[in-house]
C-alpha positions in Angstrom: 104.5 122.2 104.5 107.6 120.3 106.0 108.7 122.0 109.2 109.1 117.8 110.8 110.7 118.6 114.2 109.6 114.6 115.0 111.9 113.3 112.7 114.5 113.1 115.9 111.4 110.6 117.1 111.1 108.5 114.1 108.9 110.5 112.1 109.6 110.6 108.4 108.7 113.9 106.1 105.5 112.1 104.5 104.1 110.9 107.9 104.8 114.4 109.7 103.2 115.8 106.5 100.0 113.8 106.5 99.7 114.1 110.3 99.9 117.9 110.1 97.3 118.1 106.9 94.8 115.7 109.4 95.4 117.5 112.3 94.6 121.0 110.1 92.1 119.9 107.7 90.5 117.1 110.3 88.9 113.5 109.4 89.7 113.1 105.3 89.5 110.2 103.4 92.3 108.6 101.8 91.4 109.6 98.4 91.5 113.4 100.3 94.7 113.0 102.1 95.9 112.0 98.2 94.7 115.1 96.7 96.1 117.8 99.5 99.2 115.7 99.8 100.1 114.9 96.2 101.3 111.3 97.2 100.8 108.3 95.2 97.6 106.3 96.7 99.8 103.4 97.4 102.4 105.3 99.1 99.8 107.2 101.1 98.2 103.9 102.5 102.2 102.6 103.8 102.5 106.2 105.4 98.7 106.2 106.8 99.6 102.9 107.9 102.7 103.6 110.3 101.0 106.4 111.5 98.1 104.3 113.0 100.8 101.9 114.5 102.3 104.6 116.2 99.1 105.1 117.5 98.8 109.1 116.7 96.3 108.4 113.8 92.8 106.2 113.8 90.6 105.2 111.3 86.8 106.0 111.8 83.9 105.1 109.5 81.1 107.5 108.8 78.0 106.4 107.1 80.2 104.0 105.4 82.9 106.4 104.8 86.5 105.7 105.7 87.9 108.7 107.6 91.3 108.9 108.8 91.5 111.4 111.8 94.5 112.7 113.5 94.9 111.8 117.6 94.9 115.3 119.5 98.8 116.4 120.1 98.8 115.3 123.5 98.4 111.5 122.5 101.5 112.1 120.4 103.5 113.7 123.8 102.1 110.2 125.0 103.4 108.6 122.3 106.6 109.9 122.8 106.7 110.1 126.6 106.6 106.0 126.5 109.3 106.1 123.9 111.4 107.9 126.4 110.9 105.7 129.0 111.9 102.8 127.2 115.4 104.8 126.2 115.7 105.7 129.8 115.3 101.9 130.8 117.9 100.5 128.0 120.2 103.2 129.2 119.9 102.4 133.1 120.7 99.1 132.1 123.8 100.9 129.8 124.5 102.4 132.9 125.1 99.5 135.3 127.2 97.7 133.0 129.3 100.3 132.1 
């Protein structure tokens, strides 16, 4: 699919990718999120994995399932929102030196 406007915000390709198929498809297994994605398993884990430290991704069990399900798009404008206000902060502080 690749349309990644949050690659200005840090998002590579893969995790805009795999965010988009979770947000479309909803809760999938990793073995799932292989299949639709066509990413090696491995490299699928390291992009699942930076997307739950950003915070927009969570992993839920089900009947002993491993799901991984996509945060609603306002928790990424959250995600992003605190990202902007730790540029504006570093650039006030720009500022006063300047």
């Amino acid at each position: 699919m690749n349309n990644n406007f949050l690659s200005e915000f840090g998002f590579s390709d893969k995790e805009y990718d795999i965010y988009h198929l979770l947000v479309t498809r909803g809760p999938l297994s990793i073995s799932e999120i292989v299949m639709h994605s066509n990413l090696h398993r491995p490299y699928a884990y390291k992009t699942i994995d930076k997307l739950v430290q950003k915070k927009v991704v969570t992993l839920k069990e089900v009947k002993s399932k491993k799901l991984y399900v996509a945060e609603h798009p306002s928790k990424l404008r959250e995600v992003l929102e605190d990202k902007k206000q730790i540029v504006d902060s570093n650039l006030d502080k720009l500022e006063e030196l300047y």
